[in-house]
Biopython code that builds the backbone (N, CA, C, O; Angstrom):
import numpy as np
from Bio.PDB.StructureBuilder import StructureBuilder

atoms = [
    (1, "UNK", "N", (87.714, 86.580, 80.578)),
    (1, "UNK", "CA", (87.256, 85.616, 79.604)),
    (1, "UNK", "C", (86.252, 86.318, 78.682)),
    (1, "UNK", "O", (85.470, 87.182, 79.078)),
    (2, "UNK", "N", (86.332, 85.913, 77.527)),
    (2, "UNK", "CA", (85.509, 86.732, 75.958)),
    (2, "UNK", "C", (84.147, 85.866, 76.717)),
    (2, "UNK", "O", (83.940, 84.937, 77.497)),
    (3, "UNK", "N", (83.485, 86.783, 75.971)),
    (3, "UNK", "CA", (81.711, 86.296, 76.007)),
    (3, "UNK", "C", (81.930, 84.853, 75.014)),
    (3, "UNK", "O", (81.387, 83.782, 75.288)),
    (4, "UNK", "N", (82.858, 85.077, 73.790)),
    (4, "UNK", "CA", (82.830, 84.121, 73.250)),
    (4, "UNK", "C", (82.950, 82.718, 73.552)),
    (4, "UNK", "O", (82.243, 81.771, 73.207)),
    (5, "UNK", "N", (84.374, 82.796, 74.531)),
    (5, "UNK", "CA", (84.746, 81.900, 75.332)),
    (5, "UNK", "C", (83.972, 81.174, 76.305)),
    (5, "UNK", "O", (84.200, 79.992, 76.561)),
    (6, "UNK", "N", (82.850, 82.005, 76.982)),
    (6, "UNK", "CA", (82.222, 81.785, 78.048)),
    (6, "UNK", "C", (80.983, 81.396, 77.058)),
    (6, "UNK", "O", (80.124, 80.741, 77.648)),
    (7, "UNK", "N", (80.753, 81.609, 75.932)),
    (7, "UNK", "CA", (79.810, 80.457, 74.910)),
    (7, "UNK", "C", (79.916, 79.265, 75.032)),
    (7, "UNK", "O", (78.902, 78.568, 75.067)),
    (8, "UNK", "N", (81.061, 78.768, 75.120)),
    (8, "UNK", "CA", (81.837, 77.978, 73.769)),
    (8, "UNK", "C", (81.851, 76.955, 75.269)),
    (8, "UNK", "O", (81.758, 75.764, 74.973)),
    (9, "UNK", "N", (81.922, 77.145, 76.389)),
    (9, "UNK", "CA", (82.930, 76.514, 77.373)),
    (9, "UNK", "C", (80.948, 75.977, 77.441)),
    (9, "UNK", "O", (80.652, 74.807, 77.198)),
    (10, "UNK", "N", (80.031, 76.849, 77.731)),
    (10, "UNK", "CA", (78.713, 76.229, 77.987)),
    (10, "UNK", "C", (78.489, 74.923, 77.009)),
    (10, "UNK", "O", (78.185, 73.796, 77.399)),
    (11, "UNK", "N", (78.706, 75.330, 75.669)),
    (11, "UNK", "CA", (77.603, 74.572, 74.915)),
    (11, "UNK", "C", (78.651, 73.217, 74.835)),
    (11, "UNK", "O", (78.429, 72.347, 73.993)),
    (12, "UNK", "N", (79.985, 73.089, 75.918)),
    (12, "UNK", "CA", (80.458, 71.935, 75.386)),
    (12, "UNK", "C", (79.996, 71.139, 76.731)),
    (12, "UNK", "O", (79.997, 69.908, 76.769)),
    (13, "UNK", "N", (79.440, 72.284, 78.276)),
    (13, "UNK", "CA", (78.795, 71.299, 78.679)),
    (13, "UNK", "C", (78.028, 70.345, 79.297)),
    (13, "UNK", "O", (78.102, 69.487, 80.176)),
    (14, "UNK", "N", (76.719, 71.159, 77.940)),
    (14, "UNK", "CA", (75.736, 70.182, 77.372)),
    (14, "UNK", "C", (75.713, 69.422, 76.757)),
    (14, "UNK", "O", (74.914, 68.488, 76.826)),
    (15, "UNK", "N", (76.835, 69.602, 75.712)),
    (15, "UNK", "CA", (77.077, 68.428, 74.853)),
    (15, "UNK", "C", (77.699, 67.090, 76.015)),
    (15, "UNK", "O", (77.156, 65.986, 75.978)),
    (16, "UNK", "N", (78.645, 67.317, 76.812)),
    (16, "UNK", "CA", (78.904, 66.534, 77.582)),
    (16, "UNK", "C", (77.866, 66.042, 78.408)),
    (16, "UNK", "O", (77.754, 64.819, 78.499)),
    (17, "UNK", "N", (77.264, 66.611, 78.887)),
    (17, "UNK", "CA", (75.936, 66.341, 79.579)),
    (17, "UNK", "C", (74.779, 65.462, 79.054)),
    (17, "UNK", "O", (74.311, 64.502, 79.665)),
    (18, "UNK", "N", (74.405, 65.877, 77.931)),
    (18, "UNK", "CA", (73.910, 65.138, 76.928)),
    (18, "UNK", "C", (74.594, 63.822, 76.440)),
    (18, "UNK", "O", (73.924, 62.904, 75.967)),
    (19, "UNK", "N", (75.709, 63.772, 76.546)),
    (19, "UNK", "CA", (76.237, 62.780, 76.565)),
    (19, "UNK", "C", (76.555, 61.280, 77.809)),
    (19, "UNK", "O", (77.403, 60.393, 77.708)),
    (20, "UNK", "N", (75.563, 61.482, 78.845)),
    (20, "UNK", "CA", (75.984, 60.968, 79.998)),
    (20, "UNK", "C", (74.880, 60.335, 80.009)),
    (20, "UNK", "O", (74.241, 60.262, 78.960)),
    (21, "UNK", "N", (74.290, 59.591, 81.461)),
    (21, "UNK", "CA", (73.193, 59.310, 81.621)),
    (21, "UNK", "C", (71.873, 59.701, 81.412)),
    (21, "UNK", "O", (70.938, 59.049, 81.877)),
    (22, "UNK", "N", (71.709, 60.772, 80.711)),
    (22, "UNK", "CA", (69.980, 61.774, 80.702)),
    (22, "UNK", "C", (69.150, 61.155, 79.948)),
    (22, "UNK", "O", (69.647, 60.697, 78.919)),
    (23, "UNK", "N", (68.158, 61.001, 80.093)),
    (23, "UNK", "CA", (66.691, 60.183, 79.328)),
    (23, "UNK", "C", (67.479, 61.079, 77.914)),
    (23, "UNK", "O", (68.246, 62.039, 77.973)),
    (24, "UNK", "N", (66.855, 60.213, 76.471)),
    (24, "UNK", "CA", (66.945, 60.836, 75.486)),
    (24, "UNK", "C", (66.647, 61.897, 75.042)),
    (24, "UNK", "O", (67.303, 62.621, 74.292)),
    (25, "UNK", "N", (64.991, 62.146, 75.762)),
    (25, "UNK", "CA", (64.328, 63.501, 75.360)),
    (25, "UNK", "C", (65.585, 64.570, 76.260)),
    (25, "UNK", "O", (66.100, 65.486, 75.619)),
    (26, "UNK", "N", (65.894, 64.400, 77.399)),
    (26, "UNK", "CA", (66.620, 65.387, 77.996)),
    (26, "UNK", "C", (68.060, 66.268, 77.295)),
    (26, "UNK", "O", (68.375, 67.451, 77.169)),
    (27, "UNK", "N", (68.769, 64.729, 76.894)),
    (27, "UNK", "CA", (70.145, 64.734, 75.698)),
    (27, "UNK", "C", (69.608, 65.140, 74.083)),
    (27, "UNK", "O", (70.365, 65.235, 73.117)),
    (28, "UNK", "N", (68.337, 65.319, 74.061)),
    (28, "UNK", "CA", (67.842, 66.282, 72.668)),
    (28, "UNK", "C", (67.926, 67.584, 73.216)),
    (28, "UNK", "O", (68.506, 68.450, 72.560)),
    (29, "UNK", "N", (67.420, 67.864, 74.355)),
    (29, "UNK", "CA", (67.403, 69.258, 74.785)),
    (29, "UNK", "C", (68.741, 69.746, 74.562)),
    (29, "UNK", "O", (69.117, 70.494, 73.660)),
    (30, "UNK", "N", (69.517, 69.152, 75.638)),
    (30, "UNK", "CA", (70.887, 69.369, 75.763)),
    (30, "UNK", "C", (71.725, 69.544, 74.541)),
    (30, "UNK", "O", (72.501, 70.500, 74.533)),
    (31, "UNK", "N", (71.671, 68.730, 73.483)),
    (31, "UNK", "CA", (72.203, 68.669, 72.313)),
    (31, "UNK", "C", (71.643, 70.206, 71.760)),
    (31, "UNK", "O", (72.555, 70.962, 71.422)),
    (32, "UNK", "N", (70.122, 70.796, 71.621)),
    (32, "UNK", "CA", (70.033, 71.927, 70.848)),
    (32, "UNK", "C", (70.533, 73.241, 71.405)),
    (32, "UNK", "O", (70.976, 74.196, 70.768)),
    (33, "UNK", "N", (70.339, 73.077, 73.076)),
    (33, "UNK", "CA", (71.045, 74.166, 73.744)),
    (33, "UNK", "C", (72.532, 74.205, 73.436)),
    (33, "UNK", "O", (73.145, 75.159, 72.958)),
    (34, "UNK", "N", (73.071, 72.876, 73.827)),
    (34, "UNK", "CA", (74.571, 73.457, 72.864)),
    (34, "UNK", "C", (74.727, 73.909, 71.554)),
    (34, "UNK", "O", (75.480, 74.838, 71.263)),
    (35, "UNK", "N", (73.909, 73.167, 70.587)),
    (35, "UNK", "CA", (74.269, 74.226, 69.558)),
    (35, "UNK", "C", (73.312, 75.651, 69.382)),
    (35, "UNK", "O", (73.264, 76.163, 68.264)),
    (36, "UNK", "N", (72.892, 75.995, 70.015)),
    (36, "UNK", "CA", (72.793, 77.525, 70.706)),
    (36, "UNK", "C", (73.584, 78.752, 70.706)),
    (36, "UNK", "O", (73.701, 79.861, 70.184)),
    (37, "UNK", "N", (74.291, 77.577, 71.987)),
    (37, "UNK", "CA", (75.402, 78.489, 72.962)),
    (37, "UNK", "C", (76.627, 78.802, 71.408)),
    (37, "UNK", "O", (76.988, 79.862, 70.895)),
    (38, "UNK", "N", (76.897, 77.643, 71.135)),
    (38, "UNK", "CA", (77.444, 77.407, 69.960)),
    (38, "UNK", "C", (77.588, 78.556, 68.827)),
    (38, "UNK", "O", (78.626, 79.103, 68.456)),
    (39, "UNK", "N", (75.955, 78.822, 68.276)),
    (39, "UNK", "CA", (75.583, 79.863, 67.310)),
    (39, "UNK", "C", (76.146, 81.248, 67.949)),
    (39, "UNK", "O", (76.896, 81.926, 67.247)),
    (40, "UNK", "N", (75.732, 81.797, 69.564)),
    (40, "UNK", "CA", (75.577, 82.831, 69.614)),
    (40, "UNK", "C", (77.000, 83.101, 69.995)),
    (40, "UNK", "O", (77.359, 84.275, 70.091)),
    (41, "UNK", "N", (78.047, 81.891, 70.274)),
    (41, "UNK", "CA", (79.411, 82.017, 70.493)),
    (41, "UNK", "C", (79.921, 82.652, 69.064)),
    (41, "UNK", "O", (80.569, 83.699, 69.087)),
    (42, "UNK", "N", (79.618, 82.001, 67.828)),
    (42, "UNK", "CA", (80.059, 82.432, 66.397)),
    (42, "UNK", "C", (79.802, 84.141, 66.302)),
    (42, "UNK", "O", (80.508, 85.113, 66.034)),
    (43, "UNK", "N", (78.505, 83.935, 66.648)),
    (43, "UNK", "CA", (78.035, 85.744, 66.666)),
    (43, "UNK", "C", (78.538, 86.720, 67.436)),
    (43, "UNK", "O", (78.629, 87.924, 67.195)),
    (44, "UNK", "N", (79.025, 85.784, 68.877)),
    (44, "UNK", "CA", (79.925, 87.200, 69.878)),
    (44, "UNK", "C", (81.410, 87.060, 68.868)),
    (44, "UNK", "O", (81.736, 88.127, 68.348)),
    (45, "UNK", "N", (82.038, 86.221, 68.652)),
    (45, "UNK", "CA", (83.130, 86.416, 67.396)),
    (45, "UNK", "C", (83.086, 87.418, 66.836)),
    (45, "UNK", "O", (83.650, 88.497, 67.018)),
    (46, "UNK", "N", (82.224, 86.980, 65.950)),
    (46, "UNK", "CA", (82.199, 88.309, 64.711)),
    (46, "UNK", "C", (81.988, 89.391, 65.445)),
    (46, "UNK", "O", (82.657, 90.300, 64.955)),
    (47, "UNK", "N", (81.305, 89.811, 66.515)),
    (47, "UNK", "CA", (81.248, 90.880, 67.048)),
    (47, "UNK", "C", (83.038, 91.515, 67.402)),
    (47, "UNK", "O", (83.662, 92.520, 67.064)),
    (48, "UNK", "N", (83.299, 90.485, 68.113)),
    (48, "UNK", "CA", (84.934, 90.581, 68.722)),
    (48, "UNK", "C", (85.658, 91.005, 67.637)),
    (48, "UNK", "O", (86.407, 91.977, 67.737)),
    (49, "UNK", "N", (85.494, 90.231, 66.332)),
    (49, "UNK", "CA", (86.573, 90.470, 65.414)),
    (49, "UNK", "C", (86.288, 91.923, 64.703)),
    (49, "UNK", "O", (87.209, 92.581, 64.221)),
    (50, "UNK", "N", (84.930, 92.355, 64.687)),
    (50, "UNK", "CA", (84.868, 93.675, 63.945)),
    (50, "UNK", "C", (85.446, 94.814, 65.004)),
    (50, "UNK", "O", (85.982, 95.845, 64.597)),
    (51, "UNK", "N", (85.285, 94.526, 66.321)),
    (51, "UNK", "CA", (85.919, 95.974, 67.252)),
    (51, "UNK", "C", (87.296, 95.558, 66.997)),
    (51, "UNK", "O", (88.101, 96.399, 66.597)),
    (52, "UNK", "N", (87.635, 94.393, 67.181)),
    (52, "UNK", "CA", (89.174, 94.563, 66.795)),
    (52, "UNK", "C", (89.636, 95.261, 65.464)),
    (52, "UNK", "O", (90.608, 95.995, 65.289)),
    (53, "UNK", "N", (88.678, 94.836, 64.570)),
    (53, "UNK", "CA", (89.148, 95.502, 63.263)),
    (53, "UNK", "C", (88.769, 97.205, 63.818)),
    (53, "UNK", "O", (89.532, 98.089, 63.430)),
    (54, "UNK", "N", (88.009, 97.445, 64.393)),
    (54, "UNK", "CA", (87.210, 99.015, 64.187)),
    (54, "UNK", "C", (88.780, 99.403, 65.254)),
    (54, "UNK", "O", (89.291, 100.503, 65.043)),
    (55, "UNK", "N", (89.258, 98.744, 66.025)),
    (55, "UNK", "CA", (90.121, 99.625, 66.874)),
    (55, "UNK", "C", (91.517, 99.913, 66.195)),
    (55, "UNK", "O", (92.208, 100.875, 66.530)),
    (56, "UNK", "N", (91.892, 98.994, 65.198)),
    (56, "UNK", "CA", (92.792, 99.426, 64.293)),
    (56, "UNK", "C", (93.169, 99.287, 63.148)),
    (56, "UNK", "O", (94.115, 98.759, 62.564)),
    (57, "UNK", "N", (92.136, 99.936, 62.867)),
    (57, "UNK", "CA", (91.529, 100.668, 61.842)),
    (57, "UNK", "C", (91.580, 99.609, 60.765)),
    (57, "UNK", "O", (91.202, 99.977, 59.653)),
    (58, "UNK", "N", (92.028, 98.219, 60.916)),
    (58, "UNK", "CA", (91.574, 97.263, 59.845)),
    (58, "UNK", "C", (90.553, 97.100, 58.755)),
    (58, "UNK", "O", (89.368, 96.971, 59.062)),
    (59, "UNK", "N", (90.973, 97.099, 57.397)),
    (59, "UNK", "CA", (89.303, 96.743, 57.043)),
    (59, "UNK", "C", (89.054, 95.372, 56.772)),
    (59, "UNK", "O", (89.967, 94.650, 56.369)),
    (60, "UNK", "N", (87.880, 94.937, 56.959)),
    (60, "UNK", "CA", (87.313, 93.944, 57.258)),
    (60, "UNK", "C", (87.668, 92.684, 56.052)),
    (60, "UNK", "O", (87.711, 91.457, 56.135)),
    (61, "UNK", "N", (87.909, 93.730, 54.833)),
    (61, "UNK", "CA", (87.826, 92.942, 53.554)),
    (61, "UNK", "C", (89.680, 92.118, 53.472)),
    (61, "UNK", "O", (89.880, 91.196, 52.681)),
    (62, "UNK", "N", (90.720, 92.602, 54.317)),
    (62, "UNK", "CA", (91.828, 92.369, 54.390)),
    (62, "UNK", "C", (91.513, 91.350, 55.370)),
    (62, "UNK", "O", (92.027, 90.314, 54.948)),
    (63, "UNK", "N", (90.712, 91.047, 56.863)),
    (63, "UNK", "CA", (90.534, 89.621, 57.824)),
    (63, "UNK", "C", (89.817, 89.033, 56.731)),
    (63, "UNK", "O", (90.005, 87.863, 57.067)),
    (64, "UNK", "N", (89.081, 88.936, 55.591)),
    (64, "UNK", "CA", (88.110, 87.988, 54.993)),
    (64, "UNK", "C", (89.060, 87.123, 54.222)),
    (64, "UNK", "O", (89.191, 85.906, 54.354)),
    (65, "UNK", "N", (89.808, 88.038, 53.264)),
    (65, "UNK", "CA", (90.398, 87.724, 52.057)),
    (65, "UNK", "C", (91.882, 87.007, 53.076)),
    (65, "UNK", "O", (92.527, 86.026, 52.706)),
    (66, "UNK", "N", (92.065, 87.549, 53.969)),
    (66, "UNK", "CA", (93.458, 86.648, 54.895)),
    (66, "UNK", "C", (92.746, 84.856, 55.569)),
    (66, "UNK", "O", (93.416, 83.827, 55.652)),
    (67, "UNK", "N", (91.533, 84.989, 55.875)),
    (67, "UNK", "CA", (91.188, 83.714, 56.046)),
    (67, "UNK", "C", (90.912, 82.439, 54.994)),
    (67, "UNK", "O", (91.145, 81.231, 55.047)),
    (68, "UNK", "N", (90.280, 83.350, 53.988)),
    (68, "UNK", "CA", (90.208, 82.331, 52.842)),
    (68, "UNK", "C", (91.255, 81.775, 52.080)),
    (68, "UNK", "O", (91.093, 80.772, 51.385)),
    (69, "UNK", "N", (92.134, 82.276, 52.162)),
    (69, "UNK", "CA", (93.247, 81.695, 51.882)),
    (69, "UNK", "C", (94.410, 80.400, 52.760)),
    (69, "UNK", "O", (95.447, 80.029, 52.210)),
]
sb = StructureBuilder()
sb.init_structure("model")
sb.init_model(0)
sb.init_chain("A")
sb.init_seg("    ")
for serial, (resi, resn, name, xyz) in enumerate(atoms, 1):
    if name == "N":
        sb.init_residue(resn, " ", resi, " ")
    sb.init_atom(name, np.array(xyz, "f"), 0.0, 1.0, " ", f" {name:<3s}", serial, name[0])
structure = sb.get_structure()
């Protein structure tokens, strides 16, 4: 499993968690830690997607210009 993955699977759950019985102040916590896990999931991405690009030999400006479209 990607680091990314193992982000992504946390911050959904806190969000779930946060979503259940927890005092409010607790489901604020919960709510910012998921979007956290969330942020640093986006950031192991981009990490993922540049070794993929660095391993063959992609340049970066061909994944940018292929998504925006």
């Amino acid at each position: 499993m990607s680091e990314a993955r193992y982000l992504h699977i946390q911050a959904e759950r806190c969000f779930r968690l946060a979503r259940g019985p927890a005092a409010p102040r607790l489901a604020d916590e919960l709510e910012a830690l998921g979007r956290a896990f969330e942020q640093e999931a986006r950031e192991a991405e981009d990490v993922e997607v540049r070794q993929h690009a660095a391993e063959y030999r992609v340049p970066l400006v061909a994944l940018t210009t292929e998504i925006a479209d």
